[in-house]
C-alpha positions in Angstrom: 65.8 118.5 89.2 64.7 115.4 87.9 60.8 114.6 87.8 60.8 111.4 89.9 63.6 112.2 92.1 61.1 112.7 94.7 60.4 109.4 94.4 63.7 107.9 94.7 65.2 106.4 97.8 68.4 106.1 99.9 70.1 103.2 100.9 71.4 102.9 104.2 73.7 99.4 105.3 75.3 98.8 108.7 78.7 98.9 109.4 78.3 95.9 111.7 75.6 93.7 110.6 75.1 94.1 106.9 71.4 95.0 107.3 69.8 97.3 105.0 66.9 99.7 104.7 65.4 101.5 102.1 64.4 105.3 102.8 62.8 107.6 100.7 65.1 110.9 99.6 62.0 113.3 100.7 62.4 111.6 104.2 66.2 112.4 104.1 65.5 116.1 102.7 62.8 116.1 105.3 65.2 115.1 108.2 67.9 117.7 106.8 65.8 120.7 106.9 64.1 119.8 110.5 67.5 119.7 112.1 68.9 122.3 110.3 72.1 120.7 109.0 74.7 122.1 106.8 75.5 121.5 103.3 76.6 118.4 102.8 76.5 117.1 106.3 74.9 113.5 105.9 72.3 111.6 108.0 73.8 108.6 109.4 71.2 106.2 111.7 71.6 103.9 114.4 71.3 100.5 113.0 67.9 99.4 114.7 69.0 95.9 114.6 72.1 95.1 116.1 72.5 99.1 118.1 76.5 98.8 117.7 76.8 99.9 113.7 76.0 103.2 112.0 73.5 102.9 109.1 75.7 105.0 105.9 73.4 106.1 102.9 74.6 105.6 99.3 75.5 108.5 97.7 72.3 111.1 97.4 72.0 114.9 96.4 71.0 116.8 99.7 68.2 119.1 99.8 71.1 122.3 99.3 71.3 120.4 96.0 75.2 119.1 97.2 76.1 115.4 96.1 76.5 113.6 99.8 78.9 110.5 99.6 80.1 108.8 103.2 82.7 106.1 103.0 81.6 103.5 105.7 85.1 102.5 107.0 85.7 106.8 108.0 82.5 108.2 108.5 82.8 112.5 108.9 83.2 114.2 111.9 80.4 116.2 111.6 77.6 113.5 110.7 74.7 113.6 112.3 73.4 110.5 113.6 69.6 110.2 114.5 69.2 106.8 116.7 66.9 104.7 116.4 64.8 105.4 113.4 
C-alpha cells in the first residue's frame, strides 16, 4: 500500500450536469466498511446540484484492496448510491 494513498482522493462527475467533487479515498473506504458493501461494489452519490444525475468516481482501489472502475453511461446493478452527500 502506498504511503500517501491515504491521502489521495476520488473523483466523482455527474452524469447530467458535469459537476465535480473531490472526496477523500479514506472517506470512500470509510463509507464502504459502514455499509458493509461487497468487493468491488462502488459508491455512486446523488449529484447535490442538479438531484437527476449519479455522481461516478474515477477509478479507485476499495478498501478489500479490489480496483473499482464504473463506466458512467452503464452504471452496475448492484451500486450503491448514498443521496445527498
Amino acid at each position: 500500500m502506498k504511503l500517501l494513498a491515504w491521502f489521495s482522493k476520488v473523483t466523482y462527475s455527474c452524469t447530467a450536469c458535469d459537476a465535480t467533487q473531490r472526496i477523500p479515498l479514506r472517506r470512500v473506504h470509510a463509507f464502504e466498511r459502514f455499509y458493509g458493501l461487497t468487493e468491488g461494489q462502488p459508491v455512486l452519490i446523488q449529484c447535490p446540484k442538479c438531484l437527476e444525475g449519479l455522481q461516478c468516481p474515477s477509478p479507485y482501489r476499495s478498501h478489500t484492496s479490489h480496483l473499482v472502475t464504473v463506466d458512467p453511461s452503464h452504471p452496475p446493478k448492484n451500486a450503491f448510491i448514498h443521496a445527498l452527500y
